[in-house]
C-alpha positions as CSV (number, residue, x, y, z in Angstrom):
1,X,-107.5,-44.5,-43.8
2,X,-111.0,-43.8,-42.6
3,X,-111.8,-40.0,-41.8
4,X,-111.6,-40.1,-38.2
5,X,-108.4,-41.1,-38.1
6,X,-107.3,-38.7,-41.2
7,X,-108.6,-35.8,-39.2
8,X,-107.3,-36.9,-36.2
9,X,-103.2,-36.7,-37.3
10,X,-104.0,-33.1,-39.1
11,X,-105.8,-31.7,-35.5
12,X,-103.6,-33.3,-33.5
13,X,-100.6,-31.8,-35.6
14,X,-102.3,-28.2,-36.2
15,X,-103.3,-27.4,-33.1
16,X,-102.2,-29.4,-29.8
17,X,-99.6,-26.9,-28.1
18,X,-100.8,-23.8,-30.6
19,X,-101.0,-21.8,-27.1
20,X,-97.9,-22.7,-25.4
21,X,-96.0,-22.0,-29.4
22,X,-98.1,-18.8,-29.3
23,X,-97.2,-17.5,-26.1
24,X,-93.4,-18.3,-26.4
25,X,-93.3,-16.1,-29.6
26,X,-95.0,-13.5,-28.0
27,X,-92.5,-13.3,-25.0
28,X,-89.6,-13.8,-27.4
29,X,-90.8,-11.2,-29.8
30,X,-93.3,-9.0,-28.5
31,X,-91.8,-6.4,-31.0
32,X,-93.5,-8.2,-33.7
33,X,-96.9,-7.7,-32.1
34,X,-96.3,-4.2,-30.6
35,X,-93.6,-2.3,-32.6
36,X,-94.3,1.2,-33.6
37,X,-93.2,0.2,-37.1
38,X,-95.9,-2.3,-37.4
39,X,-98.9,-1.3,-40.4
40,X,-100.8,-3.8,-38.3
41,X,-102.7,-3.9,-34.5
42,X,-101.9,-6.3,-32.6
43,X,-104.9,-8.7,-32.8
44,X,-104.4,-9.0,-36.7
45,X,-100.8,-9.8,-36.3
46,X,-101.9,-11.9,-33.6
47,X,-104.0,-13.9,-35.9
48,X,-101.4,-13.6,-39.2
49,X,-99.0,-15.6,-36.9
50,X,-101.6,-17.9,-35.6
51,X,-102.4,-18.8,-39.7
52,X,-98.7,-18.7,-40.4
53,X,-97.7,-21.2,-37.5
54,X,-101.1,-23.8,-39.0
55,X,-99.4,-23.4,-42.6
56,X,-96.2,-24.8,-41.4
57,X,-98.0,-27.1,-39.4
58,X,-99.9,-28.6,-42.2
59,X,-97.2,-29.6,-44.2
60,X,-96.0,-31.6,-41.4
61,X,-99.0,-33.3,-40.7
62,X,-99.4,-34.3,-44.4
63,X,-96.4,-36.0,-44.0
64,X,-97.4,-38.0,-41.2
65,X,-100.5,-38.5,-43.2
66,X,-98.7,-40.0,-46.1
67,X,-96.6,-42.0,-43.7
68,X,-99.6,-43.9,-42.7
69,X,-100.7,-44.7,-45.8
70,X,-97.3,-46.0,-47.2
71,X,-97.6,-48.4,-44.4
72,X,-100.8,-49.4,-45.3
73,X,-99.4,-50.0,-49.0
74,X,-97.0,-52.7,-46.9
75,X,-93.7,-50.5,-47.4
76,X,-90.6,-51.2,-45.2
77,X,-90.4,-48.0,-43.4
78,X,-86.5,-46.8,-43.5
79,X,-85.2,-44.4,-40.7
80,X,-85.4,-40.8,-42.4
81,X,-83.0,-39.4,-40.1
82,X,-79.8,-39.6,-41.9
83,X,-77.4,-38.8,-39.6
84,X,-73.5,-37.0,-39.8
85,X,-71.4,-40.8,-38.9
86,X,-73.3,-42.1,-41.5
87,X,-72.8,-39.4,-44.5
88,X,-69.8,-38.5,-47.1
89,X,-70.4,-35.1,-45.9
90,X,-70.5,-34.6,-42.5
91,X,-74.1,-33.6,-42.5
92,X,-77.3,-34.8,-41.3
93,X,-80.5,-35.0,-43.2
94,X,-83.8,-35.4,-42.5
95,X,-85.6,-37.1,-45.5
96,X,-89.8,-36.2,-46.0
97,X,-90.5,-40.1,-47.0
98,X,-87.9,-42.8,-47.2
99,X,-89.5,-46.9,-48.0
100,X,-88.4,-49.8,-49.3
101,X,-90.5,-52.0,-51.6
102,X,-88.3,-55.1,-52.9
103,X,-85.0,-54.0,-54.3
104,X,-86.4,-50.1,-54.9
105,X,-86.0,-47.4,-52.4
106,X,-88.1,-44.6,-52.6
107,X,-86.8,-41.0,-51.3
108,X,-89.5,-38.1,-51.4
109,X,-89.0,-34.8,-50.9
110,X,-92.5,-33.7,-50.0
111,X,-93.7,-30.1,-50.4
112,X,-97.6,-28.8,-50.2
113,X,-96.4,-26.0,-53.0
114,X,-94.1,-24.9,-55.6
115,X,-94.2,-21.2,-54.9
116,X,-90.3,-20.7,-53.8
117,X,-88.6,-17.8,-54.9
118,X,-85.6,-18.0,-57.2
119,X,-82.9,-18.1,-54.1
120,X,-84.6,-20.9,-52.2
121,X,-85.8,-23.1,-55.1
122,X,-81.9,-23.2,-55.7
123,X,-81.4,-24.5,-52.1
124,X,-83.7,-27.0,-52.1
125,X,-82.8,-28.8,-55.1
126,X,-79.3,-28.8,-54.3
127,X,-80.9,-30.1,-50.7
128,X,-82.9,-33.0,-52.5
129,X,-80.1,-34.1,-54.6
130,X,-77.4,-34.1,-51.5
131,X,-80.3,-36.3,-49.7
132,X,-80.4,-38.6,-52.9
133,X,-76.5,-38.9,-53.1
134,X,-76.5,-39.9,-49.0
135,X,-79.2,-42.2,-49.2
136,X,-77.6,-43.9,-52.6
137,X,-74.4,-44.5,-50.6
138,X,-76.5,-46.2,-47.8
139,X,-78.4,-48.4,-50.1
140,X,-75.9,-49.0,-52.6
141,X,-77.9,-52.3,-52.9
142,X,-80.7,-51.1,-54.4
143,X,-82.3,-48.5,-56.8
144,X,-83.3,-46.0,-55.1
145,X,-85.5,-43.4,-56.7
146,X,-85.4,-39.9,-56.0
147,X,-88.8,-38.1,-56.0
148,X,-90.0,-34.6,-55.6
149,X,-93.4,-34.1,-55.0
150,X,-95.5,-30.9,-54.8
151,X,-99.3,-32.0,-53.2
152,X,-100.8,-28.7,-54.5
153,X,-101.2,-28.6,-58.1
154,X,-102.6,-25.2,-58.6
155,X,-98.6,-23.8,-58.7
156,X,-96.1,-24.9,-60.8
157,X,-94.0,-22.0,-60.1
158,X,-90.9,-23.7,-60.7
159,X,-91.8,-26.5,-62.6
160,X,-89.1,-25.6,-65.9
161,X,-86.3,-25.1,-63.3
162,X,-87.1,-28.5,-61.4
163,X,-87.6,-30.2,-64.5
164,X,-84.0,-29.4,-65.9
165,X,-82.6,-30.1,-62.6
166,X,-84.0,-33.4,-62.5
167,X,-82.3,-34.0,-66.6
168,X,-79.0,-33.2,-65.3
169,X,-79.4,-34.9,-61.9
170,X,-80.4,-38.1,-64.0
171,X,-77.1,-37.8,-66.2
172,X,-74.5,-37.7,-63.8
173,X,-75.7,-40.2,-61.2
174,X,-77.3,-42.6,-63.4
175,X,-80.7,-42.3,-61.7
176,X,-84.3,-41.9,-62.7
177,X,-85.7,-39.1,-60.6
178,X,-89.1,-38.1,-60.8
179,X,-91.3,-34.9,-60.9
180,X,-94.9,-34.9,-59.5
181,X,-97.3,-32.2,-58.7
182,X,-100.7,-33.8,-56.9
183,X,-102.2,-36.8,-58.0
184,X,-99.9,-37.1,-60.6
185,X,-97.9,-39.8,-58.4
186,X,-100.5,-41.8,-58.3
187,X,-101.4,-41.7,-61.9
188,X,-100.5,-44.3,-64.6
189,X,-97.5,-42.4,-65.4
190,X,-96.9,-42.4,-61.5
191,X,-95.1,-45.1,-59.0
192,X,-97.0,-48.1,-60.1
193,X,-97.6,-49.2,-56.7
194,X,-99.8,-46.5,-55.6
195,X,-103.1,-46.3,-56.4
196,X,-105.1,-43.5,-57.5
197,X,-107.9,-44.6,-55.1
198,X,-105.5,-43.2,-52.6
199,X,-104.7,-40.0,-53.7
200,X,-109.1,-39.8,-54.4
201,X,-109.4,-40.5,-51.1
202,X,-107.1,-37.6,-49.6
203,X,-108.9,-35.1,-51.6
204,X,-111.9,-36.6,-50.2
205,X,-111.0,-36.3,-46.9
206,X,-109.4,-33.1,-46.9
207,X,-112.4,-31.7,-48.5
208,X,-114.4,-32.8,-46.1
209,X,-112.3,-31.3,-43.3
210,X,-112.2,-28.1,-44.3
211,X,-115.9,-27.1,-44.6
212,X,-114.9,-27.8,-40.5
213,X,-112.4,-24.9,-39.9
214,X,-113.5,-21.8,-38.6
215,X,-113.7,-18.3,-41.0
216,X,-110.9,-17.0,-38.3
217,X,-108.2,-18.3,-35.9
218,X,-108.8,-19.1,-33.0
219,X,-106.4,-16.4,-30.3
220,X,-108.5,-16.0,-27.4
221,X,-107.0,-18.6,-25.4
222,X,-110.0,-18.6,-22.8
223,X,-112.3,-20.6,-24.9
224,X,-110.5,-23.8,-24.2
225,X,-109.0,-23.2,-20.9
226,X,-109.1,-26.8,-19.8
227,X,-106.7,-27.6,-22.3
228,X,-104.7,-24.4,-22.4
229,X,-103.8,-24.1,-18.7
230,X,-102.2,-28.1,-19.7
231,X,-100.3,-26.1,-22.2
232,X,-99.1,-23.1,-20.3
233,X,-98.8,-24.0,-16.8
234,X,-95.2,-26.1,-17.7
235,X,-93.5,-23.1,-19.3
236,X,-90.4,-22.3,-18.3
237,X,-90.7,-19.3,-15.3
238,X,-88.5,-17.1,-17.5
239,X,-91.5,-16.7,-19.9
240,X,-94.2,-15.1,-17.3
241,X,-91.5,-13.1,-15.6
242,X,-90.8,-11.5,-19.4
243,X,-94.6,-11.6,-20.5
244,X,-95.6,-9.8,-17.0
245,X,-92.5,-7.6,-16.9
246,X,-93.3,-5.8,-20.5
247,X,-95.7,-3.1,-20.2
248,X,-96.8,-3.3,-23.6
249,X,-97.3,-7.1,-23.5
250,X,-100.1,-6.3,-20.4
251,X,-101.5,-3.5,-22.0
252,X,-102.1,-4.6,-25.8
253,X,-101.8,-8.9,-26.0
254,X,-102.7,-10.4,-23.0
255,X,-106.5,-8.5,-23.2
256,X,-106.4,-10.3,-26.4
257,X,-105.4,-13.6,-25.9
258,X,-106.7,-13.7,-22.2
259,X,-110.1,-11.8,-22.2
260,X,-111.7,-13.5,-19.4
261,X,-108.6,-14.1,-17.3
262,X,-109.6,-18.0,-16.8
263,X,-107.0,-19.0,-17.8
264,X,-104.5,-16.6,-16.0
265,X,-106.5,-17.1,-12.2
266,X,-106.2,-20.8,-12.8
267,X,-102.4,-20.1,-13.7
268,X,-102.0,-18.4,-10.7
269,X,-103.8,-20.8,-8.2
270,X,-101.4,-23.2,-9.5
271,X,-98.0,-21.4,-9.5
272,X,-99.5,-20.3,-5.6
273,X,-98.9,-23.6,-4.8
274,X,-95.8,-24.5,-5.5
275,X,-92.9,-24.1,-3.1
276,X,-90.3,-22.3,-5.4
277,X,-90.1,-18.3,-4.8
278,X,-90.4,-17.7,-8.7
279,X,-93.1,-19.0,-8.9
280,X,-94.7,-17.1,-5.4
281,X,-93.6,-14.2,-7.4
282,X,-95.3,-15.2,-10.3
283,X,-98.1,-15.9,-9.0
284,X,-98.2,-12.3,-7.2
285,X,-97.9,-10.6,-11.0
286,X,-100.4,-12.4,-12.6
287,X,-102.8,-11.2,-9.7
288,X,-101.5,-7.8,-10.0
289,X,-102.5,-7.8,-13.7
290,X,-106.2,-9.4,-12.9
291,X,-106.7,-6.6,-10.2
292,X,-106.0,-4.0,-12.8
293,X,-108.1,-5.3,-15.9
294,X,-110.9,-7.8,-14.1
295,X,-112.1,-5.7,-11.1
């Protein structure tokens, strides 16, 4: 995958609709911004949830990321959605990676870390394994092989506990599961079909990508208002009435997040225009606000 394209699927994933999750979480919870039992102001927690959300976010886009590259090792892409009708259990389970090469079908559970605590780390083996067990039933045809796979290297917080797990697991279904932290998967101890060039590659590339990112979040939502009134301006009408309605909201966030006000006047001109009365009331609040803190 050239660069372009690798960066491409990690912005795309990290930050298209970062405002409109932002400004949902902020209605919904403007405790955890504002609350009197906070040790934090509200711009830092402002940017600790911004850094938070692009955390998550990254794990997700590396598995789109690694997606892309299975196909491009010619693996027949199997639905990873395993739904309730088609389970022993009732359940439905999403699966990180799920290909077919030949007769062998290969399930990964993809992780960016293994730094769970004791509780979870419990949870998501018994997790993998329940995802191994469905997937076995569905492709009693072939071998499938079960793989957990931590991209970051630099923890091994848990590697005994997985390790044991993964003897046991290996006794009572018969199975060969497999343990891999970075480019240990692509090694010659790895999955013989992919090649270490890859996993070169994605260091290269992520390397590269991150001497791009900025020191800081970004939160003030004015510096890109082209593409954040295309966020915002779909939102449900419950969301301004609750963002506009909460004193501390106006007072402490929105100065934050809308410095300039761009983004709110062009919010406004737009919610003018439309014929519903929310939105005429809307409208009216988000010019009350810009009277008070733009004059």
């Amino acid at each position: 995958m050239d660069y372009d394209a690798f960066v491409n699927k990690l912005n795309t994933k990290l930050f298209e609709g970062s405002a409109a999750d932002l400004v949902i979480k902020i209605e919904s919870s403007p405790d955890r911004y504002v609350g009197l039992f906070r040790p934090t102001t509200p711009r830092t927690k402002l940017i600790q949830n911004v850094t938070q959300s692009h955390e998550i976010k990254f794990g997700d886009a590396l598995e789109d990321i690694m997606e892309a590259y299975f196909r491009v090792l010619k693996f027949e892409m199997l639905p990873k959605k395993l739904s309730e009708r088609e389970t022993r259990d009732g359940q439905t389970y999403d699966i990180d990676q799920l290909f077919r090469k030949g007769n062998v079908v290969y399930l990964i559970e993809q992780k960016v870390r293994d730094d769970h605590d004791s509780t979870k780390k419990v949870g998501q083996f018994s997790n993998f394994e329940a995802k191994y067990f469905e997937a076995s039933c569905k492709y009693k045809r072939n071998e499938v092989i079960p793989i957990m796979w931590f991209i970051d290297d630099s923890l091994k917080k848990n590697k005994r506990y997985y390790a044991g797990q993964m003897f046991e697991m290996a006794e009572a279904y018969g199975c060969h599961p497999k343990l891999y932290y970075g480019g240990e998967m692509f090694s010659k101890n790895g999955i013989k079909d992919f090649p270490y060039e890859m996993w070169n590659e994605i260091i290269g590339h992520l390397t590269k990508w991150k001497r791009t990112l900025p020191d800081m979040p970004e939160i003030n939502l004015d510096s890109n208002s082209k593409e954040t009134f295309e966020e915002l301006k779909d939102l449900s009408p419950s969301i301004y009435r609750k963002l506009f309605n909460n004193e501390d909201i106006r007072e402490q966030i929105l100065p934050i997040i809308f410095p300039k006000g761009i983004v709110l006047n062009m919010l406004k001109n737009y919610f003018n225009a439309k014929e519903e009365e929310v939105y005429a009331n809307i409208s009216e609040k988000i010019e009350e606000y810009l009277e008070e803190t733009h004059q």
